[in-house]
Each structure stands twice: as structure tokens, then as C-alpha cells.
Steps between C-alpha positions, in 0.01 A plus 500: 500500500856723588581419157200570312488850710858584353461422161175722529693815609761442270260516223311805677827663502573475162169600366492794735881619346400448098182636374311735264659797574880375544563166273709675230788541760429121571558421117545220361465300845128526578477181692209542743397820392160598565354741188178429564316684251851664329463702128819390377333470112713472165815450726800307428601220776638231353723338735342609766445296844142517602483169658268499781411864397149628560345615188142443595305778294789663367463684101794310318366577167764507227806423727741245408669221741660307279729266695361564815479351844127528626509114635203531818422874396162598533301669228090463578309730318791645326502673153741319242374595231766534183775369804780308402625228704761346196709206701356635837462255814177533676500124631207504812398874372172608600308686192168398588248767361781665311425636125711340266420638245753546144758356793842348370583145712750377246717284627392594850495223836133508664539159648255467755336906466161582554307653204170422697252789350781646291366649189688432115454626161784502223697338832823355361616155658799410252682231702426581786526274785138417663581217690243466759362859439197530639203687327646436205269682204311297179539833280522788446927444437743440250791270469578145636625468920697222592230275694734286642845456722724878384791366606742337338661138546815372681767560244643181344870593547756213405869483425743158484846626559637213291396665204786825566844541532542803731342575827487857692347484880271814633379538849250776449186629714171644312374827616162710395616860592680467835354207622661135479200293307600155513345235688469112514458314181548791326684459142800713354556427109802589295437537117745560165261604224190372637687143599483417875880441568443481853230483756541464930215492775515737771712426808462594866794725612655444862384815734887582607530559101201738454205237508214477198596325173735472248561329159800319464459442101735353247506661164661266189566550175737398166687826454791628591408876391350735724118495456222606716277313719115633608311356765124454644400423847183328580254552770360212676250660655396814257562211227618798325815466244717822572772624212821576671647880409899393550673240183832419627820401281584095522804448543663113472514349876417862664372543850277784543377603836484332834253514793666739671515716188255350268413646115204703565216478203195701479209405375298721228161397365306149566568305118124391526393899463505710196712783523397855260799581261638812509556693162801709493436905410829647298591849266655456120604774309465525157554789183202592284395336230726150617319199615638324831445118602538388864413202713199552827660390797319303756541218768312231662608338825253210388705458171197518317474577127387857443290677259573860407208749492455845402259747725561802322630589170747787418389821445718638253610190240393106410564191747611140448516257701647118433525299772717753731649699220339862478558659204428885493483743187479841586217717287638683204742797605368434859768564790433564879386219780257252444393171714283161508436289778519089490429192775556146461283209567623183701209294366321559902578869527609821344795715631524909549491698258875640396547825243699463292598920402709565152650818457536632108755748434426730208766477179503775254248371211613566151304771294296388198474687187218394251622379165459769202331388162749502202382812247560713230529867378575701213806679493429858587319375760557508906396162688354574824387242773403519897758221678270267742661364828447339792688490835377262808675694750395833358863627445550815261590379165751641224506395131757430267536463070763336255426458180684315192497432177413884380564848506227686772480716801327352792373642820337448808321756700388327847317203303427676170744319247556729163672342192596719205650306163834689314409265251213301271483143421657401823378287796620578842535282781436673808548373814321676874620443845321542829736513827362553845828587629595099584369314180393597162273302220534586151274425148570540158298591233558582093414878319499486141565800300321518171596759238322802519126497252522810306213693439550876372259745598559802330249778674701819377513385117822551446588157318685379839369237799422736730791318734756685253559813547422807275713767310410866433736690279501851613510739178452324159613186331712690224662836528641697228759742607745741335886493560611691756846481596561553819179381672441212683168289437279444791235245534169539621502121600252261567271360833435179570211385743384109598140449607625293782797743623386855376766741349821328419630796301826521721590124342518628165783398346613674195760388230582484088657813305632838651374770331775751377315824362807591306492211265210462295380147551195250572578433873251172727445545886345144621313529846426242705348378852457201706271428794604375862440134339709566186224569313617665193300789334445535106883687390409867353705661258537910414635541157719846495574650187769755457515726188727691337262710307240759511133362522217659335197392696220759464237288572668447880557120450823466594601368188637653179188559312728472131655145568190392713284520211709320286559222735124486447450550184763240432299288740610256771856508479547153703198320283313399833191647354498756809581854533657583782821573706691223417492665131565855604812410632575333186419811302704698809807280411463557140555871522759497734692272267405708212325185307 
């Protein structure tokens, strides 16, 4: 009755030290809590110890406690709705009246629990472990519980020395966290890749050398190289297989250990458990437009075969994933961070999410400059054309022209390229470059010259194109003058104007005879004048006749009215059935030589 009395104020005690208002500084140890009635919704306590905890009427909705302790807890009434117990223990657990609903047992322990009253929709039961589970629903869940025994079987560990060469002793104790595990009957097993090479029972250890149990276990094998050896320890009474967390090197007749000083080996997860994998988050750097390849990384302490999985694509370019190899192609000219997130799948359960971030670094993008049709002009002609090009990175641009394979001028004003032949019947290759400053692109294209069509338009009537220039003598065609030593002659001249360039009179060029007023003669001035595109006007001529003798011109002519008349009353002296200057100065020359 003492002892029932003392156990009862212990667990007053504890109770009255953890509860609603103080359990976070408790955390994770809430053995014998009491949070009666506790909001501690959509929170994350996985690994938590709530074992003999009480939960009656507590909101839980949303929280996760995923490999946790609630063995004896008490949860009447309680709300788990959308809870996750993945891999908890709640062996003896009291959830009578609880709602289950959208609740996650996978791979949970409620041996022996009481869901008396409980209520279940969408409930998931996915191996978990309902060995006499009372209250037990019909529906209203998914998934398939283990109905019978959870636990596994005594391991059938065997090895016959005979069949190996070398031998290395190990006296070694088992531990869980700071506390020496092994007991009677208990089983130590040595293995070389997944072959038992060794397996020893648990001995009782003398009190004056520390007391509890040991494992004095031989370890064979073939080799002579160093290798490594694993081990598992089994529990006699938890039949519960444990992986070991220490390998140790064999080495050929070694001794490792001794009671006194014993190899100490921890144990990590119970083999008949699935543990989550863990996916590995990680940073690659890459330059735009590149692609980059790269293996997920993940483990499993199970060993289990994986499956990759994508939870979010990237943002800024195209994903693919083949087995673990991601493969990652930035968008077009795209550079700055981008991201996607992955899991894998052990075939039970699926692992974190890890991010894996890529950083892009920007390169300097070429500039593109659209191709130019090949054409043709006449000669004469100017070829104009408005340069098109692109730059991703929006740097300034400058242009550049070559051409071969003819005579022109070309130019380039910002982006307006001008091309002007020298010459007709000629093709010209020209060639235009685009440079941002880092990288240029060029394209070619062909100008053909064609001879210059001519079609005369002659507005003014002067028997010329009007592109030719026109002559104006200044005085008359012929002049008659008397000798007159002495004197010089002075010309009156002649204009010259171009529809296209106005007056030209100042390019007048004058040539043929000097006249000499002394010496009677018939003396030729020729006149001429060219344009700015050596256009070449019609060649005037003044005829200057000098004369020795006295004229008698009454009727105010200019000519000598005596030999005048008989020039034409002999008729056309040069028999070109015309009258006119060409035959006065015939009749002029046949006086002055006295014919």
C-alpha cells in the first residue's frame, strides 16, 4: 500500500511540474505530462516522448509525431484529425472517442490501444501494427494493418569456422545511448557483405569487472586485406533486430577489446522498421545558354532502392530527370538563380524535400544582324537601305562595310548603309558587320550595277538632253571686221547654264584661233562647257573675219553689199542648196584672196 502511495506522488509530481502552460521547456521529454485539453495544432513532434502523457481532449489537429514515443499516453476525446503518427509507438494508448479522421498510422505500433468510440474517415492504416487493438474499425480507412504478431523472428545466424582461414577475436558490449543493452540470450552477429562471419550469445560479466553482459564474438574470414566488418545485435526480449552504427577493420588473428575495456557498439534503428531516406539539398553553377548534368544525392539506412521524384519544376529553364541524373537547360539568354525541389521514395516512405538552387551567370550574347536581299541599280543611281539588328543584352551597336569586286563609295550613318557605284556593269560584294563591343556578326549580300537607260528629255529645245548643258554665244556667230593695226580683238563670249546646276558660265572654256586685227584673215574661236558629271555641251563656234578693204554696206548688213550680191547671184557657192553663213564666208575669202 507504501508502494502504491509512492508511485502515486511520483506521478502527481510530475504532472504537477509539465503542463499546458510550461511543456515547451520540457521538450522533447514529455513523459507524464498532463496537457489535458492542450492546442498544440499543425505542430511538428516527431521524436517526441509522450509516453504516459495526458492528452485527454487536447486539439492535435495537423501536428506530426512521426517516430514518436506515446506507448500508455492518453488521448480520450482528442482531435487527430490530419495527425501524423508515421513509425510512431502508441502500444497500450488510450484514443477512445478520439477523431481520426484523414489520420496517417503508417507504419505505426498500436498493439493493444483502445480505439473504443474513435471516429475514422479517409483514416490511413498502411502497415500498421494492430495486434490486439481493441475497437478496431470495419471502414471508413484506407490501406492494409498488419493483423498479426509486428515483430520480427529470432534471427537465423550461422557460421562454421572450418570454412575460413583467418580469425580476429572482439570482446565488445552493445549500448542504446548511454545505457549497456545486453542481456541473457541475447545475440551479437558479425557480417562481410551481408554474410554472417560470426555470431556469439551474450555472456554474464563478473561484478568486480563492471557486471551486465558482454559478447565475446569471433569474426572469420579468407582475406588477408583489410576489409570491414558490420554487425547487428538482437533483442531477446523486444525481439527487435538492431543495426550496429560502428564497422571495424579485420585484421588476421587480432584481439580487439577485453572486459575491462571492451569495444563499445551502438545501436541505431531496429532492421524490422522502415527508416525515411533523406534526400540531399546542394548549389551548381552554371553560364547561360550551357546545359549542366548532375547526379541527386540521397541515402537510406535501410539500403533500400530509391526512386527519384520531382515536387517542383524550375522556374526559369526545362528539367530532366533519368534515374538520378538531372539535367538542366537554362531558358534562352536567361541568367540569374533559379531552383526545383526533389524527394525519393523507399518503396514504404518518401524522404524531405531537398532544393536543389542553380545559379546562371550571364555571358555576353552575340548581336544578330538580319541578312540583306541581293539587288540591283542603275548606274547613276545611289543604293540606300535601313541595317536591321538585334542585341539580347541590349548593348549599343556600331556598323561596319567592305566591299569588293568594284569601284563605289559606301557609308554608314548609325544603321543607314549608302552605296554609290564609280562604275556600270559591275557587281559589288558588300559585306556589314555588327559589334557590340565583345562580338560582332556579319552578312553579305550582292549590288549589281546596270548601265545607265538613257532617255533624253529635251524641255528647252535646244537639240541637247536636257542633262547636257547649253551654250549661248554672246554677240553673233560671224563678225566682219576691218584691219586695224594696233588693236586688240575682244570677245563678247559666251554663257553656259545646266537645268540641273544653273549658270555654269564661269566653266567656259574657250580655245581655236587668236585673232590678230592686223592681218587680214578668217580666224575660229570654239567654246565649250561641261557639267559637274562631265556632261559635255554642244561646241559653238564664232567665225571672225578680218578685212583689208573698205566695205560698202548701205543697206546696214554688215556685209559688202557689191560682193554680197554676187555671191548670190552666183548662187550657193558650197552647192548645199542653202544660203547662208557658211557661204558668206566663202564669198568673204574670195575677196580677200582677190579670186
Amino acid at each position: 500500500m507504501k508502494r502504491l502511495f509512492l508511485i502515486s506522488c511520483i506521478l502527481s509530481f510530475v504532472y504537477t511540474q509539465c503542463d499546458q502552460t510550461n511543456w515547451q521547456q520540457y521538450s522533447p521529454n514529455l513523459e507524464y505530462c498532463d496537457l489535458e485539453d492542450v492546442n498544440i495544432a499543425w505542430t511538428d513532434l516527431s521524436g517526441f516522448n509522450l509516453s504516459w502523457a495526458n492528452l485527454t481532449g487536447a486539439n492535435l489537429t495537423g501536428s506530426v509525431f512521426s517516430y514518436a514515443n506515446l506507448n500508455n499516453a492518453i488521448l480520450m476525446d482528442a482531435d487527430l484529425t490530419w495527425t501524423t503518427f508515421f513509425q510512431a509507438t502508441l502500444i497500450n494508448a488510450n484514443l477512445s472517442g478520439a477523431g481520426l479522421g484523414a489520420a496517417d498510422f503508417t507504419s505505426a505500433n498500436l498493439s493493444g490501444a483502445n480505439l473504443y468510440g474513435a471516429t475514422f474517415f479517409d483514416t490511413n492504416f498502411s502497415n500498421t501494427c494492430i495486434e490486439n487493438t481493441y475497437g478496431f474499425p470495419t471502414s471508413g480507412y484506407t490501406g492494409e494493418p498488419v493483423v498479426g504478431s509486428c515483430a520480427v523472428s529470432a534471427p537465423d545466424w550461422f557460421v562454421n569456422p572450418g570454412n575460413f582461414e583467418h580469425v580476429m577475436s572482439i570482446t565488445a558490449r552493445v549500448f542504446s545511448g548511454l545505457y549497456d543493452i545486453g542481456t541473457e540470450s541475447d545475440l551479437l552477429g558479425a557480417f562481410y557483405n551481408g554474410e554472417c562471419v560470426g555470431v556469439a550469445e551474450a555472456a554474464e560479466v563478473p561484478p568486480f569487472l563492471g557486471g551486465g553482459h558482454a559478447f565475446l564474438i569471433q569474426a572469420f574470414s579468407n582475406m588477408l586485406s583489410e576489409h570491414m566488418i558490420s554487425f547487428q545485435f538482437y533483442s531477446v526480449a523486444e525481439n527487435i533486430i538492431y543495426d550496429i552504427n560502428e564497422v571495424l577493420s579485420f585484421t588476421p588473428d587480432g584481439i580487439l577489446g577485453d572486459l575491462m575495456d571492451p569495444v563499445t557498439l551502438q545501436t541505431i534503428n531496429t532492421s524490422n522498421e522502415n527508416t525515411s531516406p533523406v534526400a540531399e539539398s546542394a548549389t551548381y553553377t552554371l553560364s547561360e545558354d550551357t546545359t549542366i548534368s548532375f547526379d541527386l544525392s540521397a541515402s537510406d539506412i535501410d539500403g533500400d532502392i530509391l526512386s527519384y521524384l520531382i515536387d517542383s519544376e524550375p522556374s526559369h529553364g526545362s528539367l530532366m530527370l533519368s534515374g538520378i541524373t538531372a539535367t538542366y537547360v537554362p531558358n534562352i539568354n536567361y541568367f540569374g538563380e533559379d531552383s526545383f525541389v526533389f524527394y525519393v521514395n523507399d518503396g514504404q516512405t518518401s524522404s524531405n524535400l531537398a532544393t536543389i538552387n542553380l545559379f546562371v551567370s550571364g555571358v555576353n550574347d552575340a548581336p544578330y544582324l538580319y541578312a540583306i536581299d541581293n539587288t540591283s541599280i542603275g548606274y547613276g543611281e545611289v543604293f540606300s537601305y535601313n541595317l536591321q539588328a538585334e542585341d539580347a543584352d541590349g548593348d549599343n551597336l556600331i556598323y561596319t562595310a567592305t566591299t569588293s569586286d568594284g569601284n563605289a563609295i559606301v557609308n554608314i550613318d548609325e544603321n543607314i548603309l549608302t552605296v554609290i557605284p564609280q562604275e556600270s556593269n559591275i557587281t559589288l560584294e558588300i559585306t556589314i558587320t555588327v559589334s557590340d563591343g565583345n562580338t560582332t556578326h556579319s552578312t553579305s549580300f550582292l549590288l549589281t550595277v546596270l548601265q545607265q537607260e538613257t532617255t533624253c528629255v529635251d524641255s528647252n529645245n535646244d537639240g541637247w538632253c536636257d542633262r547636257f548643258p547649253t551654250l549661248t554665244l554672246n554677240g553673233e556667230t560671224v563678225l566682219l571686221l576691218n584691219v586695224a593695226p594696233g588693236e586688240e580683238y575682244t570677245d563678247m563670249g559666251a554663257g553656259c547654264s545646266d537645268i540641273e546646276e544653273g549658270d555654269l558660265s564661269a566653266l567656259v572654256e574657250v580655245s581655236g584661233d587668236i585673232v590678230n586685227l592686223a592681218v587680214p584673215a578668217v580666224y575660229q574661236i570654239y567654246f565649250n562647257c561641261s557639267d559637274a558629271d562631265t556632261n559635255a555641251a554642244q561646241t559653238l563656234i564664232r567665225t571672225v573675219v578680218v578685212l583689208d578693204i573698205a566695205l560698202s554696206d548701205d543697206n546696214g548688213d554688215g556685209f559688202d553689199d557689191i560682193s554680197f550680191m554676187a555671191g548670190a547671184q552666183s548662187g550657193d557657192a558650197n552647192l548645199d542648196g542653202l544660203l547662208n553663213v557658211v557661204d558668206i564666208v566663202m564669198l568673204v575669202s574670195t575677196i580677200l584672196n582677190r579670186e
